[in-house]
C-alpha positions in Angstrom: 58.2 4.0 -10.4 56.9 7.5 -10.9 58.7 10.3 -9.3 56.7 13.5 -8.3 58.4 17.0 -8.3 56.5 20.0 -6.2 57.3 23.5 -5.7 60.8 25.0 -6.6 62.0 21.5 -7.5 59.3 21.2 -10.3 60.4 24.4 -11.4 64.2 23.7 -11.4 63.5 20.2 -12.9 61.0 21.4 -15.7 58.7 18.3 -15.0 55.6 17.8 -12.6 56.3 13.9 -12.9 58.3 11.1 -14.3 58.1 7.8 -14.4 62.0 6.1 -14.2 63.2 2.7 -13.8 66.0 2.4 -11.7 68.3 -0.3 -9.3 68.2 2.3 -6.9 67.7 0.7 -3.0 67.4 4.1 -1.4 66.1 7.7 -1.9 69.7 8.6 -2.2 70.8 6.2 -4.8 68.2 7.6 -6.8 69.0 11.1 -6.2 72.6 10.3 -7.2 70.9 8.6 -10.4 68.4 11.5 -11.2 71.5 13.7 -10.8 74.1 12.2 -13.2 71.3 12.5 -15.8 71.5 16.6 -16.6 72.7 20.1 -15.2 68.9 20.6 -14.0 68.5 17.7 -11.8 71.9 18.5 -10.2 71.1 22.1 -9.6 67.5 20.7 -8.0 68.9 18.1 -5.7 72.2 20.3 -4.6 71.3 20.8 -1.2 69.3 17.9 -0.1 69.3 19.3 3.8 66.4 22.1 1.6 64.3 18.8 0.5 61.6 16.9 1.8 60.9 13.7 0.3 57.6 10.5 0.7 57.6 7.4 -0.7 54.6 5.5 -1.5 53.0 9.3 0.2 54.5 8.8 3.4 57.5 11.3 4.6 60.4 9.3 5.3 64.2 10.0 4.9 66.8 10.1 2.2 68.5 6.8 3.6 65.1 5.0 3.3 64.6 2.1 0.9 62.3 2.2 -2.5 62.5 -1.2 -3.3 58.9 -1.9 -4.2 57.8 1.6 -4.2 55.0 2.8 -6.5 56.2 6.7 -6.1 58.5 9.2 -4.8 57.7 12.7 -4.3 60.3 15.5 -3.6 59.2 18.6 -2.4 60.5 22.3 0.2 59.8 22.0 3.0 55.9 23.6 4.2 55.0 26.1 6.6 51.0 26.5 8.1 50.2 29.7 8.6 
């Protein structure tokens, strides 16, 4: 699946977008995978309560499932203005 990164996370992470295999059933599980890979993804996925996250381009929540997705995408949280 490819996994998007926007914003600060991009930044922190060094990479627009990735494409990963993973077991993962959840957006956590593969948080906790993308995490135990390097001292970047840590640092970018420390304080999840600071993260927004889609799958398949549709906001949902970290405890959601990804089996089947196509994509995640992590990003801050937006203001309008």
């Amino acid at each position: 699946m490819d996994v998007l990164y926007f914003a600060w996370v991009r930044e922190r992470i060094g990479l627009p977008k990735e494409t990963v295999t993973t077991d993962a059933e959840t957006v956590s599980d593969l948080v906790a995978e993308l995490r135990a890979r390097e001292d970047r993804y840590d640092l970018a996925f420390s304080d999840l309560s600071a993260l927004r996250v889609a799958v398949d381009q549709e906001l949902t929540d970290f405890d959601a499932s990804i089996k089947g997705a196509r994509e995640v995408a992590f990003f801050p949280p937006m203001t309008g203005g």
